[in-house]
C-alpha positions in Angstrom: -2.2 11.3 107.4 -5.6 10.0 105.6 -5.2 11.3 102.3 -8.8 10.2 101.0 -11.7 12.1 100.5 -13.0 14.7 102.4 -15.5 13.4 105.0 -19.4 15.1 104.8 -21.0 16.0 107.7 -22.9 13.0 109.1 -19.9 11.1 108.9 -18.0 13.3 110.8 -21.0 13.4 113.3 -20.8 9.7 113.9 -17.1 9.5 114.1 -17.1 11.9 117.1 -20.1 10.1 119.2 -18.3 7.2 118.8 -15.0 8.5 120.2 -16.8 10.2 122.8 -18.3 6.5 124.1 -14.8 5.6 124.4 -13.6 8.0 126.7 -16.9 7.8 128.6 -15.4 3.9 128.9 -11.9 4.7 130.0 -13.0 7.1 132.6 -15.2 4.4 133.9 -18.4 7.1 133.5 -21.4 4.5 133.2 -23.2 5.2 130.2 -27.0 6.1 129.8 -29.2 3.3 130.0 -31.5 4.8 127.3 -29.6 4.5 124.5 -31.7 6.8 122.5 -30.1 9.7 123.9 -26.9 8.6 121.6 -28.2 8.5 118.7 -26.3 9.7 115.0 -27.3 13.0 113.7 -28.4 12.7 110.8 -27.8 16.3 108.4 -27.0 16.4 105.0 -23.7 16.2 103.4 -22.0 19.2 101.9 -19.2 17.9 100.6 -20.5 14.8 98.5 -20.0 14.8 94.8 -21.8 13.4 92.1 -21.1 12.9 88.8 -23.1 14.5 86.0 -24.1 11.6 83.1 -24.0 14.4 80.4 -21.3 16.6 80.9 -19.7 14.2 83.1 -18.6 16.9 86.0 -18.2 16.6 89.3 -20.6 18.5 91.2 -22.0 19.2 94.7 -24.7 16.5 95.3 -27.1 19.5 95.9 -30.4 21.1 94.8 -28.1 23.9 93.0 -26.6 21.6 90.7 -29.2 19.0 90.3 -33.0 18.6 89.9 -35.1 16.2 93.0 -36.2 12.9 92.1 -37.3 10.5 94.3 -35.6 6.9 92.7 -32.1 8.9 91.7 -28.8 9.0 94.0 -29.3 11.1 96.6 -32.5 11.4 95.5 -31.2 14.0 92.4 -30.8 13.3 89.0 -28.1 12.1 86.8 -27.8 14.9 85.5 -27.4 18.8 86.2 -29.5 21.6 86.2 -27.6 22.9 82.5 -27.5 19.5 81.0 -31.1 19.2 81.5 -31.7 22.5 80.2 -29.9 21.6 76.6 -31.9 18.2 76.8 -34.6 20.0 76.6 -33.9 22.5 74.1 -32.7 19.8 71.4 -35.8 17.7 72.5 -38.5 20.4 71.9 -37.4 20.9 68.2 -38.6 17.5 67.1 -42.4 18.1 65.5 -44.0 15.2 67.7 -42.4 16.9 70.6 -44.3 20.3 69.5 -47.6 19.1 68.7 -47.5 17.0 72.0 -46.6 19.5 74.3 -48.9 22.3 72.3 -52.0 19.5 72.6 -50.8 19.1 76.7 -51.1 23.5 77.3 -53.8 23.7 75.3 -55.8 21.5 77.4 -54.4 22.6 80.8 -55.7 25.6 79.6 -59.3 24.9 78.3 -59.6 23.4 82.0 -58.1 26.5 83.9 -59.1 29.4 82.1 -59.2 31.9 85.3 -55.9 30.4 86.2 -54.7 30.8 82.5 -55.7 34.9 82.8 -54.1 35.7 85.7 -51.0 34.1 84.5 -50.8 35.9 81.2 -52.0 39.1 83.2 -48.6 38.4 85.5 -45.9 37.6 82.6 -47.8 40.9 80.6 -46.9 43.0 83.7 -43.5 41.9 84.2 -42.6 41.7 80.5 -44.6 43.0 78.6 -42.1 46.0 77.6 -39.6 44.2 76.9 -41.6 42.1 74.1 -43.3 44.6 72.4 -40.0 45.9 71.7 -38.7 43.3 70.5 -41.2 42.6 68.7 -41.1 46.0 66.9 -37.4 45.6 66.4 -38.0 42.1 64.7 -40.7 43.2 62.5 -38.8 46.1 61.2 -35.6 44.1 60.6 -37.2 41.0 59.6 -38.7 40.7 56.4 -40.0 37.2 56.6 -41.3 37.6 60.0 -42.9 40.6 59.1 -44.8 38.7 56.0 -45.7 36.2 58.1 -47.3 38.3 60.7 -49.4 40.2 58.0 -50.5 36.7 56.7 -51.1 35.5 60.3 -53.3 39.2 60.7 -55.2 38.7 57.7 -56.1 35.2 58.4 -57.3 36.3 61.8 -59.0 38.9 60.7 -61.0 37.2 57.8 -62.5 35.3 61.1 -64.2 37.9 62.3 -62.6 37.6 66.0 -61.3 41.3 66.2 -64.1 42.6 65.1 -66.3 41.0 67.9 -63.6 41.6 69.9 -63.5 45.2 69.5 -67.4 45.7 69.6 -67.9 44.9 72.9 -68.2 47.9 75.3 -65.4 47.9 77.6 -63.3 47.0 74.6 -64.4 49.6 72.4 -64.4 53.0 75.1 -60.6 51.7 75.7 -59.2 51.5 72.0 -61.8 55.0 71.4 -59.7 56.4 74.2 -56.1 54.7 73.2 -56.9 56.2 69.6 -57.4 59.8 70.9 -54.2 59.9 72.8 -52.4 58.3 69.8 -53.4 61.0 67.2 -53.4 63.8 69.7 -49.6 62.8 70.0 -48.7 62.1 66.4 -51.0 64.0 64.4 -48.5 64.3 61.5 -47.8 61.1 60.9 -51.6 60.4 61.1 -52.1 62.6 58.5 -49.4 61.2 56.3 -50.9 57.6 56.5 -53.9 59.4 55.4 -52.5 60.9 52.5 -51.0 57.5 51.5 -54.1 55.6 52.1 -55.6 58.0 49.5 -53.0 57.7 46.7 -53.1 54.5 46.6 -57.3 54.6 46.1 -58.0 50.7 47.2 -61.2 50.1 46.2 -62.8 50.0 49.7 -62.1 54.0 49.2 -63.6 54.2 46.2 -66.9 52.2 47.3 -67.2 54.8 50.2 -66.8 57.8 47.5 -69.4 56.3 45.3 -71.5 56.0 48.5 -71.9 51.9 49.1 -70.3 50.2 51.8 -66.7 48.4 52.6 -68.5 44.7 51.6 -71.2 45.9 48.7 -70.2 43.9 45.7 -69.7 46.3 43.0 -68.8 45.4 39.4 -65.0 46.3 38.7 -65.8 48.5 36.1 -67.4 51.2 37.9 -64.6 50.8 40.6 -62.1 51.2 37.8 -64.2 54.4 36.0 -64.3 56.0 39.2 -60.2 55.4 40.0 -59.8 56.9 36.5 -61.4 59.7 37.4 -60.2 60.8 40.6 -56.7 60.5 39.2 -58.2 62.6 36.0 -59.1 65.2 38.5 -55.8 65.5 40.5 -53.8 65.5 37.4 -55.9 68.9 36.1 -55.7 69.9 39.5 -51.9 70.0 40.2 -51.1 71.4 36.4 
């Protein structure tokens, strides 16, 4: 009994033409003068392994297990679908790895900006749930990546981009309408930012109350005189 490996299924194939040829020859059955007729079928082997070279397994020389390419063994690589994975994870922490691939996207993408929408349009459908709440959950819990996300805000903001942004007129009638709907459904807690916003008395407030606007340059001690007061006047009122 042949105790070696397991044989795939083109072996096998060939194997049984051949024995077939011999009985065609005992029985004295002339055989076909076009010998093209019995030829070896060639199918793919199912039950050849290959090893992996990182977590050196042996796996089903498959496209399950391993990745195509052209010049490897069976024309997979030497390694599997998980090894290449980590590789790729410990690879893309490096800094020149980051800039590199960040320089790569971000040209892709100045070359195929319709393509480039209709992605992001795509991954915001599918997921975009499930980030925003994580997200949320992350800036709540996170105090670093909170701070850095109100730096990142602010920096973004002093460009002048949301502003623009927001200005243009299919922009602007959607967040008019998405700010209705959010204080129509949480009018208390609107009115409690409000109430904070006003204790505090930053001094874009008090420029309003003094009747300038949000960037008028105002010397600080008529912001101050005015704080002063306001407070005066709440004090007398609440006693």
């Amino acid at each position: 009994m042949n105790n070696g490996p397991p044989l795939g299924v083109a072996e096998f194939v060939t194997i049984n033409f051949q024995l077939k040829i011999k009985m065609m020859r005992n029985k004295n059955i002339i055989e076909p003068q076009n010998p093209q007729c019995v030829q070896t079928i060639v199918m793919p082997s199912a039950f050849v392994l290959k090893k992996c070279s990182g977590c050196n397994l042996d796996l089903e020389a498959n496209l399950n297990n391993f990745n195509a390419m052209k010049r490897g063994k069976y024309g997979l690589r030497s390694k599997c679908k998980k090894c290449c994975v980590e590789y790729r994870k410990e690879y893309m922490k490096r800094p020149d790895a980051k800039e590199s691939h960040r320089i790569r996207q971000q040209k892709w993408r100045d070359e195929n900006p319709e393509e480039q929408l209709k992605r992001s349009r795509e991954q915001l459908k599918k997921f975009g749930q499930i980030y925003n709440a994580n997200a949320k959950e992350k800036y709540n819990s996170n105090q670093e990546y909170r701070l850095k996300k109100l730096e990142k805000d602010k920096q973004y903001n002093s460009t002048g981009r949301r502003k623009q942004l927001y200005r243009v007129p299919k922009n602007l009638e959607y967040n008019l309408n998405r700010n209705k709907i959010y204080r129509s459904k949480n009018i208390e807690k609107v009115k409690e930012q409000q109430q904070k916003y006003i204790e505090k008395l930053p001094d874009t407030l008090i420029k309003i109350r003094l009747g300038f606007k949000k960037k008028d340059e105002i010397p600080k001690e008529i912001i101050e005189t005015k704080r002063l007061t306001i407070l005066l006047k709440r004090t007398l009122k609440n006693n």
